[in-house]
Biopython code that builds the backbone (N, CA, C, O; Angstrom):
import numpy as np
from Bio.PDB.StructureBuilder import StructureBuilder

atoms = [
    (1, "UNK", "N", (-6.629, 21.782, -1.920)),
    (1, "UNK", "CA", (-6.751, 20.365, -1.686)),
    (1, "UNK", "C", (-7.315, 19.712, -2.938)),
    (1, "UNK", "O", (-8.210, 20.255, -3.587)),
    (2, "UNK", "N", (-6.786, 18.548, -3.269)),
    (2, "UNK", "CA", (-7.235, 17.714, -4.637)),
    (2, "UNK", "C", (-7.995, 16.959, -4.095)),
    (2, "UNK", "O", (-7.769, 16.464, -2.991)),
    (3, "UNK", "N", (-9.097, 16.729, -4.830)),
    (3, "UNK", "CA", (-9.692, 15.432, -4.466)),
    (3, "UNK", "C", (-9.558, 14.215, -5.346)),
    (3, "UNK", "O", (-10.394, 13.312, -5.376)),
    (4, "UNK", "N", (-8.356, 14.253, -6.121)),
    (4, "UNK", "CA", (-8.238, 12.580, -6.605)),
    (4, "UNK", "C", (-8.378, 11.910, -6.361)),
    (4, "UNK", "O", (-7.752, 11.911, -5.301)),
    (5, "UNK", "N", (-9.032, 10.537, -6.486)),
    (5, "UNK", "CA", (-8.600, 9.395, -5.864)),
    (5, "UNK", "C", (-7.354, 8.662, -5.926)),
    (5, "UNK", "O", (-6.786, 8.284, -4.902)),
    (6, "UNK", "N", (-7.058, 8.519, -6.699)),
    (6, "UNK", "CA", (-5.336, 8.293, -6.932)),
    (6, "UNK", "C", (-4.724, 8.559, -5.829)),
    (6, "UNK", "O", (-4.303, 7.650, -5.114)),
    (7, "UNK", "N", (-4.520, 10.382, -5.391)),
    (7, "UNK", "CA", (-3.638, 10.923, -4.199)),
    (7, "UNK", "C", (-4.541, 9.934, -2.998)),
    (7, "UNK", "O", (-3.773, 9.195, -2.382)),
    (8, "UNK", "N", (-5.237, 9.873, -2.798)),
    (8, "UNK", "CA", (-5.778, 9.679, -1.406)),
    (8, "UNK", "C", (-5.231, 7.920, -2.308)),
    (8, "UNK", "O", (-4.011, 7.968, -2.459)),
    (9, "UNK", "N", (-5.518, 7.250, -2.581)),
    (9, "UNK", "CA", (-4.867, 6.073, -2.650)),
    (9, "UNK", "C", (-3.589, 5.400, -2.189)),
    (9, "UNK", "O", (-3.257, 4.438, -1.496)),
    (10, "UNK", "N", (-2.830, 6.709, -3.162)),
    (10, "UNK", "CA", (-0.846, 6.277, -2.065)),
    (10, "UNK", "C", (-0.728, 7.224, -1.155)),
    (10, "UNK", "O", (0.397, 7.703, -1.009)),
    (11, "UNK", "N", (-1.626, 7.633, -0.481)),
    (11, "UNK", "CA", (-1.586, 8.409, 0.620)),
    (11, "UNK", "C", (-1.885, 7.448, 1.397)),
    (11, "UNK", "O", (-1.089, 7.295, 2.324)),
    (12, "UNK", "N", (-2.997, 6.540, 1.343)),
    (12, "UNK", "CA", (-3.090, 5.549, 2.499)),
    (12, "UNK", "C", (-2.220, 4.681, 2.095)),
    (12, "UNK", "O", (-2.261, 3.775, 2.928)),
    (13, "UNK", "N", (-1.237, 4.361, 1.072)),
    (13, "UNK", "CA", (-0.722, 2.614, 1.300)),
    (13, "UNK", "C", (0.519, 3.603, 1.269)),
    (13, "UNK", "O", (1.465, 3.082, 0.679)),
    (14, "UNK", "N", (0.797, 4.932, 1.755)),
    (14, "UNK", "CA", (2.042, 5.666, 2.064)),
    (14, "UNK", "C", (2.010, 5.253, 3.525)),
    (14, "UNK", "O", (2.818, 4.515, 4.090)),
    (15, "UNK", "N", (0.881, 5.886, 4.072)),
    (15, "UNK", "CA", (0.691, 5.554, 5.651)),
    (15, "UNK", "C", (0.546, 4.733, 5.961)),
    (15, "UNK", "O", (0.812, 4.577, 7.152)),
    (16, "UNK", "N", (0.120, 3.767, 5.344)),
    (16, "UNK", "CA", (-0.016, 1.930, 5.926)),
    (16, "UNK", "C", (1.210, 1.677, 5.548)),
    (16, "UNK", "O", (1.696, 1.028, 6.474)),
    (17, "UNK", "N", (1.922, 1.800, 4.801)),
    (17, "UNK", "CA", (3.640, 0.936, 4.565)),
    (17, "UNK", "C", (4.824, 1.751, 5.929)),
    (17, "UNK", "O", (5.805, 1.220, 6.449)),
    (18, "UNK", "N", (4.244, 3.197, 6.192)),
    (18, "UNK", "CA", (4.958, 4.021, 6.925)),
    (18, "UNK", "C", (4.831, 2.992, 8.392)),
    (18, "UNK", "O", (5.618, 2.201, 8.912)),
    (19, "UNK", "N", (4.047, 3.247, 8.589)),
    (19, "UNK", "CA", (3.135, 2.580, 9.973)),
    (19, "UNK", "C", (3.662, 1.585, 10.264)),
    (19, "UNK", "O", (4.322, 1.635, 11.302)),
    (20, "UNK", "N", (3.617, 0.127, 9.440)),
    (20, "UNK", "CA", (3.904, -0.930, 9.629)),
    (20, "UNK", "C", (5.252, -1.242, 9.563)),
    (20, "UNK", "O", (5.511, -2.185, 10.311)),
    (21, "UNK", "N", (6.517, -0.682, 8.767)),
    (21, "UNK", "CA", (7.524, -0.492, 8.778)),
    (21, "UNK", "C", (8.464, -0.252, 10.517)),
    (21, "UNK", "O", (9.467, -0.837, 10.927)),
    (22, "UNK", "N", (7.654, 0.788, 11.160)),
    (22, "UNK", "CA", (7.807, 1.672, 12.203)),
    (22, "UNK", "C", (7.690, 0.887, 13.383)),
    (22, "UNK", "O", (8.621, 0.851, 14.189)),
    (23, "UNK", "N", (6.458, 0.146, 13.592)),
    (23, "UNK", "CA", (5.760, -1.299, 14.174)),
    (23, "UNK", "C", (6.687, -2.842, 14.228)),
    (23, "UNK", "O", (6.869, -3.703, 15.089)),
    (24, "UNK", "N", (7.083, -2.657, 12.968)),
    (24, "UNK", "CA", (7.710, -4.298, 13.083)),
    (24, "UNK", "C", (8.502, -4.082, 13.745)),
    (24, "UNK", "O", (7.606, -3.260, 13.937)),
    (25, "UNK", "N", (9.222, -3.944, 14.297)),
    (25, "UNK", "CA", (11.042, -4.153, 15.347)),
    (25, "UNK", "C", (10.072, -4.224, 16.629)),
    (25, "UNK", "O", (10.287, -5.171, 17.386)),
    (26, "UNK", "N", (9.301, -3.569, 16.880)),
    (26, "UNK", "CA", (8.922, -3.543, 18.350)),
    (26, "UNK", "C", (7.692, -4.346, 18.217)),
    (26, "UNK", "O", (7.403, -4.789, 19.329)),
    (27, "UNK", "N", (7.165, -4.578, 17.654)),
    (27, "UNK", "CA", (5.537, -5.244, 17.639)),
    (27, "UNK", "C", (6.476, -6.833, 17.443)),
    (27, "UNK", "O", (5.731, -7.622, 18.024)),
    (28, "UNK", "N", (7.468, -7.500, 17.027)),
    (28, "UNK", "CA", (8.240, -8.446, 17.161)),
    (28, "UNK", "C", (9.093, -9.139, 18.001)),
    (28, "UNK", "O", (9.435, -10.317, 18.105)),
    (29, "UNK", "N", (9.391, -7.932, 18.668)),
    (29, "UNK", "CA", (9.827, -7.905, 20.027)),
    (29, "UNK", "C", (9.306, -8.344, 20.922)),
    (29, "UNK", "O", (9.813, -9.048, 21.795)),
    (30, "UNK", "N", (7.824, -7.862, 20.800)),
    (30, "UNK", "CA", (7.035, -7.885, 22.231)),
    (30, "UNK", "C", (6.625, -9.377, 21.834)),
    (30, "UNK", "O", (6.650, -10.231, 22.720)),
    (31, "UNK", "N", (6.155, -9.809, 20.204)),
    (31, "UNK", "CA", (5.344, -11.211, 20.397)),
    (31, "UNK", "C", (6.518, -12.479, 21.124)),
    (31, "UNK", "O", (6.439, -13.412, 21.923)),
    (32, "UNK", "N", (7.429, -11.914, 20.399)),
    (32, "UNK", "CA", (8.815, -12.945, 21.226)),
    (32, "UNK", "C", (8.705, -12.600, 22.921)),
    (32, "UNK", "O", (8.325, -13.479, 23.695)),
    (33, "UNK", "N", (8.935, -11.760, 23.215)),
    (33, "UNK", "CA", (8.891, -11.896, 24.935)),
    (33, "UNK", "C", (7.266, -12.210, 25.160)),
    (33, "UNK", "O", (7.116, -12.707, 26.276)),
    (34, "UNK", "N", (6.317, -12.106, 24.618)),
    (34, "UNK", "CA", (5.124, -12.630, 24.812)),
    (34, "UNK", "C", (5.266, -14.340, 24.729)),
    (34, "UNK", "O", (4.989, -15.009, 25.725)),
    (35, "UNK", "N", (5.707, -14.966, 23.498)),
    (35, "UNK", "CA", (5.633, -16.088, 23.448)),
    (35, "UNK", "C", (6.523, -17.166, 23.984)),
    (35, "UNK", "O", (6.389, -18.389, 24.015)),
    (36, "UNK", "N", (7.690, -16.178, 24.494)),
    (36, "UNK", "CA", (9.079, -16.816, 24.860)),
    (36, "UNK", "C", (9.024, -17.175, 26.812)),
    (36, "UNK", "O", (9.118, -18.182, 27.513)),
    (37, "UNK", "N", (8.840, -15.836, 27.021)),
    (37, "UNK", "CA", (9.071, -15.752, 28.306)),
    (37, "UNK", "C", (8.145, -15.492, 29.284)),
    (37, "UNK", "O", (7.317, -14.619, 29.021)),
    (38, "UNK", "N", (8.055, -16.299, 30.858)),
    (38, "UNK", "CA", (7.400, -15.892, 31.865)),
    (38, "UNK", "C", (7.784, -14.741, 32.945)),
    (38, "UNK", "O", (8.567, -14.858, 33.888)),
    (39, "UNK", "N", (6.918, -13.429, 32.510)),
    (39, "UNK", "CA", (7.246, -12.523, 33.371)),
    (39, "UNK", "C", (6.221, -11.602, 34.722)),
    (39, "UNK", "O", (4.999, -11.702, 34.607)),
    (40, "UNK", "N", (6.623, -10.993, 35.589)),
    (40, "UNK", "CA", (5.473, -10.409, 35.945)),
    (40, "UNK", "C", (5.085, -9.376, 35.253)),
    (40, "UNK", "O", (5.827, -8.485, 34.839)),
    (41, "UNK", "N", (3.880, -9.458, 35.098)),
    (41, "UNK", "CA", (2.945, -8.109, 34.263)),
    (41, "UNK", "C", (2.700, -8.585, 33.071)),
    (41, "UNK", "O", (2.259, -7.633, 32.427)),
    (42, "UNK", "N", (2.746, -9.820, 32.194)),
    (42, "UNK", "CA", (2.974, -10.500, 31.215)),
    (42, "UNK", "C", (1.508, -10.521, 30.792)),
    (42, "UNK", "O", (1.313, -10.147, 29.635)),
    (43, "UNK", "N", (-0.022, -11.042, 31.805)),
    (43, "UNK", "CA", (-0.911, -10.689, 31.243)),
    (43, "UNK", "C", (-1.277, -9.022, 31.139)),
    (43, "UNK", "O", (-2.216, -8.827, 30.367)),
    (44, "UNK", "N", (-0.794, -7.938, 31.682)),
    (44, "UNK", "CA", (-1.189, -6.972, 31.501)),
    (44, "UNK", "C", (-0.532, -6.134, 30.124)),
    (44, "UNK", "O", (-0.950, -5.094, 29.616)),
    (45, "UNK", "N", (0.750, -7.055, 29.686)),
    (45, "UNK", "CA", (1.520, -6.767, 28.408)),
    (45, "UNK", "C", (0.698, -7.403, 27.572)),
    (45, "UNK", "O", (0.676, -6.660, 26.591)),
    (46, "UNK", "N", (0.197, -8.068, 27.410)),
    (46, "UNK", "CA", (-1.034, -9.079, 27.135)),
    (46, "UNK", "C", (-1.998, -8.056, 26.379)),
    (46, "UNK", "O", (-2.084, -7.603, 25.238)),
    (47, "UNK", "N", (-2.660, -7.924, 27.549)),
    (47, "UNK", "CA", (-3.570, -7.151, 27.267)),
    (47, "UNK", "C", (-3.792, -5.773, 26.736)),
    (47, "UNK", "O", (-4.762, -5.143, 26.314)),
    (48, "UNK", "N", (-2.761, -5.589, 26.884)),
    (48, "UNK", "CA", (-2.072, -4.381, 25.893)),
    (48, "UNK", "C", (-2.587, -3.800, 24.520)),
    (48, "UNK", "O", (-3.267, -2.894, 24.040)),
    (49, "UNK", "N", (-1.538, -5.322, 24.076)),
    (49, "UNK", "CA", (-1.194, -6.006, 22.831)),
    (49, "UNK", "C", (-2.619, -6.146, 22.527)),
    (49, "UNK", "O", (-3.053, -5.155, 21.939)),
    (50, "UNK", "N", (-3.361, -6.932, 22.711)),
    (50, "UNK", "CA", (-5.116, -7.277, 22.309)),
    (50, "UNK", "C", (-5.818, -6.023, 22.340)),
    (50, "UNK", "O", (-6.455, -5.810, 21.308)),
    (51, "UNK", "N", (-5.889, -5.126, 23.226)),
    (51, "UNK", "CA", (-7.192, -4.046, 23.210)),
    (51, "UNK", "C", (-7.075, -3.418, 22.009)),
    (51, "UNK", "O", (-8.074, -2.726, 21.814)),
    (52, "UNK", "N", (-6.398, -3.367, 21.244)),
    (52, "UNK", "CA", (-6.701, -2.185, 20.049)),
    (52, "UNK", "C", (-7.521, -3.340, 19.304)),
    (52, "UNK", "O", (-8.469, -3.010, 18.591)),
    (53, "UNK", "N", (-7.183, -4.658, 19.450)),
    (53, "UNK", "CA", (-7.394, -5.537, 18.510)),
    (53, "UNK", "C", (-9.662, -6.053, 18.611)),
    (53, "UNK", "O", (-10.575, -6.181, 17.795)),
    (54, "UNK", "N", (-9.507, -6.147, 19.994)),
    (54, "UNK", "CA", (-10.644, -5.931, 20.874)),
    (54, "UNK", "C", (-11.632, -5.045, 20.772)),
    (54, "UNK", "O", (-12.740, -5.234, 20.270)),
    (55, "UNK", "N", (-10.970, -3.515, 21.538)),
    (55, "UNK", "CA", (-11.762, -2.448, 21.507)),
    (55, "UNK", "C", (-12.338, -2.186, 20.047)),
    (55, "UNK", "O", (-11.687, -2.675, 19.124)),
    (56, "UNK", "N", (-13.562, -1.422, 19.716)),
    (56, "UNK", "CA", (-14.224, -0.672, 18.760)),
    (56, "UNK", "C", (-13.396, 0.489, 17.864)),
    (56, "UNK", "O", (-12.918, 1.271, 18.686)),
    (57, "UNK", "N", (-13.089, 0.849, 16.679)),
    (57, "UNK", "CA", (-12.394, 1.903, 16.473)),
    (57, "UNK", "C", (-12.553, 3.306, 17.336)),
    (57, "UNK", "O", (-11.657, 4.081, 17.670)),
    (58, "UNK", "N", (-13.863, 3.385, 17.573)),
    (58, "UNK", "CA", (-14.460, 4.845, 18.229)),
    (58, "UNK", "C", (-13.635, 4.723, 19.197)),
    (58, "UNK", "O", (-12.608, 5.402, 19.212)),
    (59, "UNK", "N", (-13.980, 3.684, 20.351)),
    (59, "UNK", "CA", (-12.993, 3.444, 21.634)),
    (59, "UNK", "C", (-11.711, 4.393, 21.568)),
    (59, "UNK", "O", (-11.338, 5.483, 22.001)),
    (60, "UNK", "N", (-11.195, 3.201, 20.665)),
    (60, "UNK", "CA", (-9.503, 3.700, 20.484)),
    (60, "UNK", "C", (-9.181, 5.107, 20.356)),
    (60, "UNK", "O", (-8.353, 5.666, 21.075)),
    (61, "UNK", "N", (-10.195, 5.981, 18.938)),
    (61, "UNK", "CA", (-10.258, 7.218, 19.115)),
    (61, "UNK", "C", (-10.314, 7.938, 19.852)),
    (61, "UNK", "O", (-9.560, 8.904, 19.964)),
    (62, "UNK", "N", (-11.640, 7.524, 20.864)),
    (62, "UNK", "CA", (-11.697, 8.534, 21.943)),
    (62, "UNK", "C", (-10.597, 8.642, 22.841)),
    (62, "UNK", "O", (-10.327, 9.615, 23.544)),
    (63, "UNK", "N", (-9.759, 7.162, 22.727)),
    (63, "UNK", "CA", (-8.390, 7.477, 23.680)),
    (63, "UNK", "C", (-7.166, 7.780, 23.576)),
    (63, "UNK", "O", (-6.217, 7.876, 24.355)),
    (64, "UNK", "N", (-7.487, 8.035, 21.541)),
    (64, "UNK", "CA", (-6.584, 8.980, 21.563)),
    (64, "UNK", "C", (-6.133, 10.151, 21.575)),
    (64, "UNK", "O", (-4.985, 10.593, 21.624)),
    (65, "UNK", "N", (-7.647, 10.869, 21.502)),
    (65, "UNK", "CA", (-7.825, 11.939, 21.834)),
    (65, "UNK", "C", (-7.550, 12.634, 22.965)),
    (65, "UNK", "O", (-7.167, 13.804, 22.999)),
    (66, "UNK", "N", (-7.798, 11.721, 24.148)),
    (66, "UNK", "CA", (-7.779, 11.912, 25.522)),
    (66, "UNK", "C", (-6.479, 12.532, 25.821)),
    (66, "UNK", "O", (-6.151, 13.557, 26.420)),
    (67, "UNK", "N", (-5.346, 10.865, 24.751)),
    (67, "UNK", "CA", (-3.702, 11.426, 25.445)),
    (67, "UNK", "C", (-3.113, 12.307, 24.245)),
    (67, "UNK", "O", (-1.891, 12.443, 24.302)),
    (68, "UNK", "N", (-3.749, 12.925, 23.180)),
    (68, "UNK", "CA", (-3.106, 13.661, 22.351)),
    (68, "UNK", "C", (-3.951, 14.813, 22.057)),
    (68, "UNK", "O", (-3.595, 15.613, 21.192)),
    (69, "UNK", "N", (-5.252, 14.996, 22.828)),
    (69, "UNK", "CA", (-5.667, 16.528, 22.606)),
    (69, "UNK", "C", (-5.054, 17.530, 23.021)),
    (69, "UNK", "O", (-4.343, 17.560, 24.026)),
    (70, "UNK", "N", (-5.354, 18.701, 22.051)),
    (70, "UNK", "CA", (-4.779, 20.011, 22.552)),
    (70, "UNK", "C", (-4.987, 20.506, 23.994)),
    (70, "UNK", "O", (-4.560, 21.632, 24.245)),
    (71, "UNK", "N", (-5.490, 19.924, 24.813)),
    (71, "UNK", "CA", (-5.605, 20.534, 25.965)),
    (71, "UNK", "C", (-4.981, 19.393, 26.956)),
    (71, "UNK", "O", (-5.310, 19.399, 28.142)),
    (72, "UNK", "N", (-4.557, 18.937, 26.719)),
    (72, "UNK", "CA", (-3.359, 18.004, 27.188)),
    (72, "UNK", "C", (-1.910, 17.865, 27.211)),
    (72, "UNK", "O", (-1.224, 18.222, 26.253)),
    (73, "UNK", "N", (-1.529, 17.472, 28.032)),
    (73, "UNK", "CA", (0.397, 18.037, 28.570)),
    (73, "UNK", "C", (0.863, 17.716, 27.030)),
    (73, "UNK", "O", (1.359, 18.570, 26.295)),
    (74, "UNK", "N", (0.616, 16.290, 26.639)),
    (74, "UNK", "CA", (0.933, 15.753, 25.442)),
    (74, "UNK", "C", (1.281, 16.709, 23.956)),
    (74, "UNK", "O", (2.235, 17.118, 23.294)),
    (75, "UNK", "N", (-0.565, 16.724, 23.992)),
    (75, "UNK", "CA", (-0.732, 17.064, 23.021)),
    (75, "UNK", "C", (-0.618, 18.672, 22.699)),
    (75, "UNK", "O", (-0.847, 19.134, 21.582)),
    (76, "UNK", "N", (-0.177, 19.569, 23.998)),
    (76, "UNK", "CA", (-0.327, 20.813, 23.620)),
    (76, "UNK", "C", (1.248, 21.132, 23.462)),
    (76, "UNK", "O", (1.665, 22.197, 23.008)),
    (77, "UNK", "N", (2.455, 19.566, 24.101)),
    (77, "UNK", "CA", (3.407, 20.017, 23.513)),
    (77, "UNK", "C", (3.656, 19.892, 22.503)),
    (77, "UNK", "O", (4.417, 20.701, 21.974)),
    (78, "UNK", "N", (3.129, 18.829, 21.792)),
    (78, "UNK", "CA", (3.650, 18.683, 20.381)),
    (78, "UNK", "C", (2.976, 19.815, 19.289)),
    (78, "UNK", "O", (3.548, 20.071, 18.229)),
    (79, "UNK", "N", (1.863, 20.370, 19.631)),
    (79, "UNK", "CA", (1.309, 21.478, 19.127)),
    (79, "UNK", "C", (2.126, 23.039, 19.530)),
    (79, "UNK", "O", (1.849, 24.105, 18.982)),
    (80, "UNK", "N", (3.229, 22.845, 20.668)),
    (80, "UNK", "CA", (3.954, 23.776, 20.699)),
    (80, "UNK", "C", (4.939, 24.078, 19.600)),
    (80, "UNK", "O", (5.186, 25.056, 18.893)),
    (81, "UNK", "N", (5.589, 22.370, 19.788)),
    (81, "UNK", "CA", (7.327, 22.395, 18.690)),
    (81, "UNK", "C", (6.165, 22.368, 17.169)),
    (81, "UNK", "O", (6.572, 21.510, 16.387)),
    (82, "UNK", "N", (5.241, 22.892, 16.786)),
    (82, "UNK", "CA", (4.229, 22.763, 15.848)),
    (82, "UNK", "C", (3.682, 21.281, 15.003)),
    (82, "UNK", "O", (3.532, 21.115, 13.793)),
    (83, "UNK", "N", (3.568, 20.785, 15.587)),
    (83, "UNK", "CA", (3.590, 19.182, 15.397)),
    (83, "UNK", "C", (1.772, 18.823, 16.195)),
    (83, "UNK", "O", (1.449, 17.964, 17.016)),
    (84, "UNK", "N", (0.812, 20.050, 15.406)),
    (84, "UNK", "CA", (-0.530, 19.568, 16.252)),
    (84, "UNK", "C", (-1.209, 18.397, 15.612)),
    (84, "UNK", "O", (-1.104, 18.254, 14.394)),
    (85, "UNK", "N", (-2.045, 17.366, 16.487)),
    (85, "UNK", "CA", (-2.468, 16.486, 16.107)),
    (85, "UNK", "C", (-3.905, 16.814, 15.531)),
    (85, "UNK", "O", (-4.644, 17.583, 16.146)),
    (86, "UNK", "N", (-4.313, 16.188, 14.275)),
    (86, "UNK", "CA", (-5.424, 16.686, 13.418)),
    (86, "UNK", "C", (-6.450, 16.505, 14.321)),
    (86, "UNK", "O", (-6.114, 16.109, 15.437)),
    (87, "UNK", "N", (-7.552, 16.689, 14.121)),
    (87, "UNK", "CA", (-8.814, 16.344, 14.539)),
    (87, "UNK", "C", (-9.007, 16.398, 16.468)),
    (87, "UNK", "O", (-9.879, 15.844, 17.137)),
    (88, "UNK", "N", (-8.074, 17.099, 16.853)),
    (88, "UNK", "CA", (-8.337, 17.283, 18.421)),
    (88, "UNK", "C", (-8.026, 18.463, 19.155)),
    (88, "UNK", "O", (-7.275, 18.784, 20.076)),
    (89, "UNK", "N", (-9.166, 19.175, 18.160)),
    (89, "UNK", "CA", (-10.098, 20.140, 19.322)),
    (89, "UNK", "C", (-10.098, 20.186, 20.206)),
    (89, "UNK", "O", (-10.863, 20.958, 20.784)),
]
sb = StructureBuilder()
sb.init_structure("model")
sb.init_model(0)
sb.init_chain("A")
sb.init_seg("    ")
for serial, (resi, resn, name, xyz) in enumerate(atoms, 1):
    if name == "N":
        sb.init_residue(resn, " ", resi, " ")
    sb.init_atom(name, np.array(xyz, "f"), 0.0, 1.0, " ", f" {name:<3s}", serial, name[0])
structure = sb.get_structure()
């Protein structure tokens, strides 16, 4: 492992351009049927949309841990096809 700063530099604006790329079609989607249309479940799509924005980072972590730890249907399949998620022990 290197510890450059450089690598860890376009490593994050690799993963932030990856991310957000991946996000726009559907994160665009939803603000249009958010802003467009009256539906049922519309505040709970709502609220969705806001809690990451809301919640604490830790929060979020801990819930993603929850649905992607190794000891989870989730997460122990994707750790099957070898695809384990870092940091969940």
């Amino acid at each position: 492992m290197t510890l450059d700063p450089a690598t860890a530099v376009l490593l994050s604006v690799g993963v932030g351009g990856a991310s957000t790329a991946l996000a726009l079609v559907p994160a665009t989607a939803i603000a249009w049927l958010l802003a467009s249309r009256q539906f049922r479940g519309k505040a709970i799509l709502s609220a969705l949309v806001m809690a990451p924005l809301v919640l604490q980072p830790v929060v979020t972590g801990l819930l993603l841990l929850r649905c992607f730890g190794r000891t989870t249907p989730l997460g122990g399949a994707l750790a099957a096809i070898g695809l384990p998620v870092t940091f969940s022990t």
